[in-house]
SEBA-377979 format. One line per field, with one value per residue: x, y, z of N, C-alpha, C in turn; residue in one letter. Coordinates in pm, 1 decimal. Example, Ala and Ser with C-alpha at 12.3 -4.5 7.8 and 13.67 -1.06 7.14 Angstrom:
REM SEBA-377979
nx	c(1319.0;1285.0)
ny	c(-569.0;-225.0)
nz	c(780.0;708.0)
cax	c(1230.0;1367.0)
cay	c(-450.0;-106.0)
caz	c(780.0;714.0)
cx	c(1320.0;1290.0)
cy	c(-330.0;3.0)
cz	c(780.0;787.0)
pafi	c(A;S)
***
This chain:
REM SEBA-377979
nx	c(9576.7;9947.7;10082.7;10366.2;10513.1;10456.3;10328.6;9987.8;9689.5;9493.2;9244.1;9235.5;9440.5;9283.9;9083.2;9226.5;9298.9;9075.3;8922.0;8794.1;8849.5;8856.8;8921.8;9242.0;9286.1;9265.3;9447.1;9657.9;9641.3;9711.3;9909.4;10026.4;10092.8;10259.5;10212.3;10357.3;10334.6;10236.1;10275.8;10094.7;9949.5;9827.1;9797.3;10029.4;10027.3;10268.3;10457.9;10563.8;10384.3;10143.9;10209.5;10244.4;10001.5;9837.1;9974.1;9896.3;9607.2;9577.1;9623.2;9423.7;9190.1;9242.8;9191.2;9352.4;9416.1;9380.0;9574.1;9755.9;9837.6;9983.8;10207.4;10311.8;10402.0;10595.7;10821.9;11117.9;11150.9;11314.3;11422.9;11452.1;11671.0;11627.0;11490.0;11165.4;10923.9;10997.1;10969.2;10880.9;11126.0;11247.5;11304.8;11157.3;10926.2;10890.7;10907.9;10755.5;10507.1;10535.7;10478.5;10202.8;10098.7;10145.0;9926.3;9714.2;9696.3;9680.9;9397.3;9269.0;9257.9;9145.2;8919.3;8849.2;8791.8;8605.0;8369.7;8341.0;8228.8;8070.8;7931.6;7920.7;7727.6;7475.9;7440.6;7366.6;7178.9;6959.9;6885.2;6856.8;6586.8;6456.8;6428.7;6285.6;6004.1;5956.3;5888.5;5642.2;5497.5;5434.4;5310.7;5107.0;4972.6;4996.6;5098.0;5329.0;5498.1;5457.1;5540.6;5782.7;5861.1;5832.9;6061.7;6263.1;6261.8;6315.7;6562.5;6720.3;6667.7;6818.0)
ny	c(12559.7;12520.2;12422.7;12274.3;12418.5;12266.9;12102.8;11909.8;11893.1;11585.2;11634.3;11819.4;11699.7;11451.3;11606.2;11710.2;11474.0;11317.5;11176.4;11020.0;11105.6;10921.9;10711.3;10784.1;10750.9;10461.6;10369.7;10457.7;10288.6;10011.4;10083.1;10165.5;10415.7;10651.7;10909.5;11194.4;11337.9;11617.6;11870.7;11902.3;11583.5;11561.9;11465.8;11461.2;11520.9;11462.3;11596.8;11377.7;11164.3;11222.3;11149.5;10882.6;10811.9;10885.6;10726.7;10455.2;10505.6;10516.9;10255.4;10115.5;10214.6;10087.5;9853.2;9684.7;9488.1;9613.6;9450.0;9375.9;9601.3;9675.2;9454.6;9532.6;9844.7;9775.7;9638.1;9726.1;9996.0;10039.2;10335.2;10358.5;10322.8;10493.2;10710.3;10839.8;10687.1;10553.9;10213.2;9860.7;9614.5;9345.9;9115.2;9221.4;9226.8;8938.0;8878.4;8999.8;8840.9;8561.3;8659.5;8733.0;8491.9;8322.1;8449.4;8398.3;8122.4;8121.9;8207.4;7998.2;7804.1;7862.5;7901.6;7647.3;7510.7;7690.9;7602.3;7328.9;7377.4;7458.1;7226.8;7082.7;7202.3;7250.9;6991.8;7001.6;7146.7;7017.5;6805.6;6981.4;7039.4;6801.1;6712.9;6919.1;6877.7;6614.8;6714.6;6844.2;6720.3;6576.0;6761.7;6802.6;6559.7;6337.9;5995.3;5845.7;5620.1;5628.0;5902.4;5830.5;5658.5;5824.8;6015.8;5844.7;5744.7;6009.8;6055.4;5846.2;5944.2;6176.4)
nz	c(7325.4;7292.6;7039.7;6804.3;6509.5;6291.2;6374.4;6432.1;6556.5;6683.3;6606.9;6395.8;6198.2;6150.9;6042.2;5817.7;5690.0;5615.0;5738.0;6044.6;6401.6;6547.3;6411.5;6348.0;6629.1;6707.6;6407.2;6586.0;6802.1;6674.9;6599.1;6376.9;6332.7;6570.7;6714.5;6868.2;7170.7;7311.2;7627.0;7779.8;7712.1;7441.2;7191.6;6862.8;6537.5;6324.1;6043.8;5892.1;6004.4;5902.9;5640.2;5641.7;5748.1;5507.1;5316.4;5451.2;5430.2;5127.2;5033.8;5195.6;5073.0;4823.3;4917.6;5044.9;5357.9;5702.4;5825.5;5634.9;5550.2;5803.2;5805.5;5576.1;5608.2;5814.3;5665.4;5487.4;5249.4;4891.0;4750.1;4391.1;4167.2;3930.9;4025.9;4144.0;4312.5;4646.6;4679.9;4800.1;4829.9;4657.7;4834.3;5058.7;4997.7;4962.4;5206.4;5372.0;5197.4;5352.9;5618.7;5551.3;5491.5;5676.7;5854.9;5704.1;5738.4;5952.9;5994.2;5815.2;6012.0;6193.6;6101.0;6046.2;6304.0;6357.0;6177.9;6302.7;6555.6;6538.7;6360.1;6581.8;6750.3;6618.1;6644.6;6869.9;6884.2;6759.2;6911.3;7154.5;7067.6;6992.6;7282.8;7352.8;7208.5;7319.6;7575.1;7545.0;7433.3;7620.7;7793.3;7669.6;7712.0;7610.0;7653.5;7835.8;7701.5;7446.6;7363.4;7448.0;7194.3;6999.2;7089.7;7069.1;6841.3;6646.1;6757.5;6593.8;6322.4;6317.3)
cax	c(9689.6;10053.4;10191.7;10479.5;10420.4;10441.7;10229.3;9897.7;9591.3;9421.0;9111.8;9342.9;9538.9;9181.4;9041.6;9297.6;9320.0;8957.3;8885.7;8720.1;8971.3;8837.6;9025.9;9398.8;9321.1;9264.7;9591.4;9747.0;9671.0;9767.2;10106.2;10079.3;10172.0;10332.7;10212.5;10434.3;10259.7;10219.4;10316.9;9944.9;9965.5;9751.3;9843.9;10057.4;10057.6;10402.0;10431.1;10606.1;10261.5;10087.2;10239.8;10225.7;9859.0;9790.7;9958.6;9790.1;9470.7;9550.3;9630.9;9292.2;9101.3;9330.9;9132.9;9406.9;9362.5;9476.7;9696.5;9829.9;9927.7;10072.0;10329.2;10398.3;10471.1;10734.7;10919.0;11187.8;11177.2;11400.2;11451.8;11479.9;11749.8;11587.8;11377.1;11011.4;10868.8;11033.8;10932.2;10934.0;11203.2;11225.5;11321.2;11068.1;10771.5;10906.7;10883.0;10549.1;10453.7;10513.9;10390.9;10046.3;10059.5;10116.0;9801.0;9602.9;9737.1;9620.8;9275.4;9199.4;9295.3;9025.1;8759.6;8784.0;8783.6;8433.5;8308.3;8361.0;8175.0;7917.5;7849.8;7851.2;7622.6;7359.9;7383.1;7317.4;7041.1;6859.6;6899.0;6753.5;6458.1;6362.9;6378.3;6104.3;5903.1;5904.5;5846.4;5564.3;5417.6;5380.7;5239.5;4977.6;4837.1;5024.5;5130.2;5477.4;5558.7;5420.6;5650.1;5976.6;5902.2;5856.9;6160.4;6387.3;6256.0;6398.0;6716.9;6770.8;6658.8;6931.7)
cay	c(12471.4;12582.5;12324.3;12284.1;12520.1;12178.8;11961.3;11931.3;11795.7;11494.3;11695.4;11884.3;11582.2;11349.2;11723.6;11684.5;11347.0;11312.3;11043.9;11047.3;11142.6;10794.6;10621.3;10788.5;10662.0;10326.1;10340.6;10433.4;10148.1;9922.7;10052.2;10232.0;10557.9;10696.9;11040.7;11254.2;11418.5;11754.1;11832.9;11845.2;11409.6;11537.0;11362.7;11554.7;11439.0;11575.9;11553.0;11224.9;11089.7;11292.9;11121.6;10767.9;10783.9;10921.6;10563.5;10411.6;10534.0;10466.1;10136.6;10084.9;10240.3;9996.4;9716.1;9583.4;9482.1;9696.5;9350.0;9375.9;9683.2;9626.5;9399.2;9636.5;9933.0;9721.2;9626.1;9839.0;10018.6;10077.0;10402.2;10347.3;10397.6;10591.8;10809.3;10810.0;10650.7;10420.5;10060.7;9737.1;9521.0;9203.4;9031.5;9305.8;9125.4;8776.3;8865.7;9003.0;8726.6;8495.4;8710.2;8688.6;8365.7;8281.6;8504.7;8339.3;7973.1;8145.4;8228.5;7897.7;7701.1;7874.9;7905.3;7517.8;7528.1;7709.2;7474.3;7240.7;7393.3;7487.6;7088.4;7017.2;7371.6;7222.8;6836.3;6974.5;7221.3;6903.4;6752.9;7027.5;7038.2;6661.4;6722.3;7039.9;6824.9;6526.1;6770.6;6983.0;6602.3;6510.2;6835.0;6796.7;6480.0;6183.3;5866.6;5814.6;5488.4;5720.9;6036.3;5812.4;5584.6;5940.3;6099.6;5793.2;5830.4;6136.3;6036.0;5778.7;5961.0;6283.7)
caz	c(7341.6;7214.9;6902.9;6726.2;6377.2;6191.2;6416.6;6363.9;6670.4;6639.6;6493.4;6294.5;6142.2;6095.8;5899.0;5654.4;5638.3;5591.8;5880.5;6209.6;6519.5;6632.0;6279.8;6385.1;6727.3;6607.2;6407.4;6688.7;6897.4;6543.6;6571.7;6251.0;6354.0;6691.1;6700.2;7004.3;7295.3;7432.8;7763.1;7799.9;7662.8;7380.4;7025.5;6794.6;6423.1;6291.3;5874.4;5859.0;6055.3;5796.1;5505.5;5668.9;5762.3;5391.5;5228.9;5535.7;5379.2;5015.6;5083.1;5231.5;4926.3;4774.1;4936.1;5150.6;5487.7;5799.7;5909.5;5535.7;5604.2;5851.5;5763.6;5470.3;5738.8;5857.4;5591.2;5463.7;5164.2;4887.3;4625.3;4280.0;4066.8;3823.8;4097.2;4169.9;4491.6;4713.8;4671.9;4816.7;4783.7;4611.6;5003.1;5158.0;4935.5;5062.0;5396.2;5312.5;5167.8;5403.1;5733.3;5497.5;5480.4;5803.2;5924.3;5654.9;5783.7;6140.5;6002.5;5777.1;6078.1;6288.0;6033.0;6052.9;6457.0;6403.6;6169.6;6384.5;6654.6;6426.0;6369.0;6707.0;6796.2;6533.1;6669.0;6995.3;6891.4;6650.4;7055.4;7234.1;6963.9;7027.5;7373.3;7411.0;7186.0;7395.6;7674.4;7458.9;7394.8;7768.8;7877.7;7632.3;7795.6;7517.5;7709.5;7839.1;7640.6;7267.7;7334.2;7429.3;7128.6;6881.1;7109.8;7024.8;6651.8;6627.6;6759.3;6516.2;6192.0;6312.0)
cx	c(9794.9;10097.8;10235.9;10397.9;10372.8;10352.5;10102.3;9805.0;9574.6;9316.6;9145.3;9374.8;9414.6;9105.9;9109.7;9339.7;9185.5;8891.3;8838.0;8849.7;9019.3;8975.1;9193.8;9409.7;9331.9;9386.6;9651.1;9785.8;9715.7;9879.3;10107.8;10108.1;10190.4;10319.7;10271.1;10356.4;10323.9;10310.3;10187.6;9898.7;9841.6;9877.4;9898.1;10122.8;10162.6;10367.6;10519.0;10495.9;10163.5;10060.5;10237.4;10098.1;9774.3;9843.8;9886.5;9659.1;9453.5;9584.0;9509.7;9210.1;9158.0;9272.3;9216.2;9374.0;9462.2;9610.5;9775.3;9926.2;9996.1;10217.1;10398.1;10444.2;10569.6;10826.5;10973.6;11152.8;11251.8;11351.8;11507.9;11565.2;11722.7;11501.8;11266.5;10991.4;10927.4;10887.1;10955.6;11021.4;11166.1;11219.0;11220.8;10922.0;10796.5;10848.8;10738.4;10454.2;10458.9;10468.2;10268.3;9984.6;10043.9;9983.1;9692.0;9543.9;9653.1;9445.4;9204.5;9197.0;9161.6;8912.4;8716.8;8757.6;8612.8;8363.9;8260.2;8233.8;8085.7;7823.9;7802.0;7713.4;7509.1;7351.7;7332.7;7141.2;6970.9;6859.1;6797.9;6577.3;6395.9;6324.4;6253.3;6048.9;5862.1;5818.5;5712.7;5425.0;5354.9;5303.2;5105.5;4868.8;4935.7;5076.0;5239.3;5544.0;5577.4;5502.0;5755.9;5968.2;5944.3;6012.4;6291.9;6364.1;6282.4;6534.6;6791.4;6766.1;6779.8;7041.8)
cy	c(12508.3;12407.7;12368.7;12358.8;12373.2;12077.3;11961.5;11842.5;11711.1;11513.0;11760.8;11785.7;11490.3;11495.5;11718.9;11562.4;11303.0;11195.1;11117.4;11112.3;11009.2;10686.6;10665.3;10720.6;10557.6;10311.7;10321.8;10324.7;10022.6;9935.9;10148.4;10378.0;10620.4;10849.7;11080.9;11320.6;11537.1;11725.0;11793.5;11631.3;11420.8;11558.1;11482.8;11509.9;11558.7;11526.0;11450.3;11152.6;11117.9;11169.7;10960.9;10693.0;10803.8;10803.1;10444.2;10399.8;10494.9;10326.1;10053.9;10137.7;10139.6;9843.9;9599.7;9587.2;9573.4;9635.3;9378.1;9488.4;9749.5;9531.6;9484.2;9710.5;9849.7;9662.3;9751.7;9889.5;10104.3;10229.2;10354.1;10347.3;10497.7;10734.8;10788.6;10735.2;10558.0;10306.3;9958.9;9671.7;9447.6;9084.4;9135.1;9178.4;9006.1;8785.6;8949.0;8909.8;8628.3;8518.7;8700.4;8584.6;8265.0;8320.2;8415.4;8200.1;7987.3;8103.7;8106.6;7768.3;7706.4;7887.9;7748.8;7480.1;7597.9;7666.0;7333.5;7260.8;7439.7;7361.2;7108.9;7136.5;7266.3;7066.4;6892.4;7050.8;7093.6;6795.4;6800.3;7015.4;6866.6;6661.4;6825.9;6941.4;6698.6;6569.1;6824.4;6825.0;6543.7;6623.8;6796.8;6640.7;6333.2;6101.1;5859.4;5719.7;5591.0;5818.4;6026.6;5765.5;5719.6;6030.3;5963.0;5750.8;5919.5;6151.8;5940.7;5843.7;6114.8;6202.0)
cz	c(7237.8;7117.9;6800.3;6618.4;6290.8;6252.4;6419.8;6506.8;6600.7;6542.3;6361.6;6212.4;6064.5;5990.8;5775.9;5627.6;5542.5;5611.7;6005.3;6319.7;6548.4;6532.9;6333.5;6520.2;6758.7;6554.5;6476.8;6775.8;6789.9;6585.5;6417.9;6257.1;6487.9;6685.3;6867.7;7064.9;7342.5;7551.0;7854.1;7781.5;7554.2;7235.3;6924.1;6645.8;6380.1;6133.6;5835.0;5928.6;5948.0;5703.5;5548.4;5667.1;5587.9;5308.5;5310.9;5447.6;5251.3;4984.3;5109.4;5132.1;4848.6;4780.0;5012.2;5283.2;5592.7;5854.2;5770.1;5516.4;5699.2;5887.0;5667.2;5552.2;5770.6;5800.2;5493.8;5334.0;5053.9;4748.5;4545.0;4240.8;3999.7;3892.2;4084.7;4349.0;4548.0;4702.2;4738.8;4764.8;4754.4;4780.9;5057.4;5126.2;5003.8;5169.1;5421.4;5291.4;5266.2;5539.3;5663.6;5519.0;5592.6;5870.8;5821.7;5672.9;5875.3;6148.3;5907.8;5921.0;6175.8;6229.1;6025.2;6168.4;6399.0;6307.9;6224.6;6487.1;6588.1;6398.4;6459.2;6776.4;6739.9;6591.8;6816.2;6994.4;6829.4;6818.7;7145.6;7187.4;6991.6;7165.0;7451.1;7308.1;7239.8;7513.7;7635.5;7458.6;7508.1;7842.5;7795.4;7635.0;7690.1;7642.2;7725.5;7742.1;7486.0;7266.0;7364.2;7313.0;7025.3;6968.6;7054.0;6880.7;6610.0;6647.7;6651.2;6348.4;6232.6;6311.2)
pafi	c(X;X;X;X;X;X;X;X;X;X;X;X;X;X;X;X;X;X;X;X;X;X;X;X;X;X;X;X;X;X;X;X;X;X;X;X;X;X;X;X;X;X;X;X;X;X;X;X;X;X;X;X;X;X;X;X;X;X;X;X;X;X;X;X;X;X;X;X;X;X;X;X;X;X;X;X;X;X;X;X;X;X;X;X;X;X;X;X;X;X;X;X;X;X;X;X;X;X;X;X;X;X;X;X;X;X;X;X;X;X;X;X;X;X;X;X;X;X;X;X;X;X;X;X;X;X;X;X;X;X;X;X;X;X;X;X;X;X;X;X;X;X;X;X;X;X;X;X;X;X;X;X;X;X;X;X;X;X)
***
């Protein structure tokens, strides 16, 4: 397969990245990098995908999350005065900060949604559990009246 001198395959691109193929294809569907296609429609990391996927990556040694960086990727950033690496803005971080905070709003909101359903999971299992032992109590020969009074003793002490 003919590519550009500067573009690099998928296998190519995850070799010197030093990731799977599977990890850029993954980005890809993130959104964090748009690698251009062949005429063939196979993936062609150019060296601005390169250098994206490589703060991508240190980012993640970094210990941030893929959504974290993701919001970073999309905010602008500015050069220095003095030279050295572009940086976040002072308004980039804001708006950082508060896309975080919103996803974290997202995810305390639903970690209490499956608490929730975590009670009710466990009142229904401490439910099913009285009911195989009422059932467990009548196969083995006890008296109808003796295995409702111990099944509605069990309902009252849960």
């Amino acid at each position: 397969m003919a590519t550009a001198p500067d573009s690099l395959t998928v296998r190519d691109a995850a070799a010197r990245l030093g990731v799977t193929p599977r990890t850029l294809k993954y980005y890809e569907e993130l959104g964090l990098v748009v690698p251009v296609r062949s005429a063939g429609r196979y993936r062609l990391y150019e060296q601005a995908d390169l250098e994206r996927l490589g703060r991508v990556l240190r980012l993640r040694s970094l210990g941030f999350s893929l959504t974290a960086i993701t919001a970073m990727l999309q905010q602008p950033f500015e050069a220095p005065a003095e030279g050295g690496r572009p940086r976040l803005s002072n308004s980039s971080l804001k708006s950082l900060r508060v896309a975080l905070a919103e996803q974290l709003a997202a995810i305390d909101a639903r970690v209490t949604q499956v608490r929730r359903e975590l009670r009710e999971a466990a009142a229904l299992q401490a439910q099913l559990r009285r009911d195989i032992d009422y059932v467990e109590r009548r196969i083995a020969g006890e008296p109808l009246e003796e295995a409702l009074e111990q099944h509605s003793r069990g309902r009252k002490t849960s």
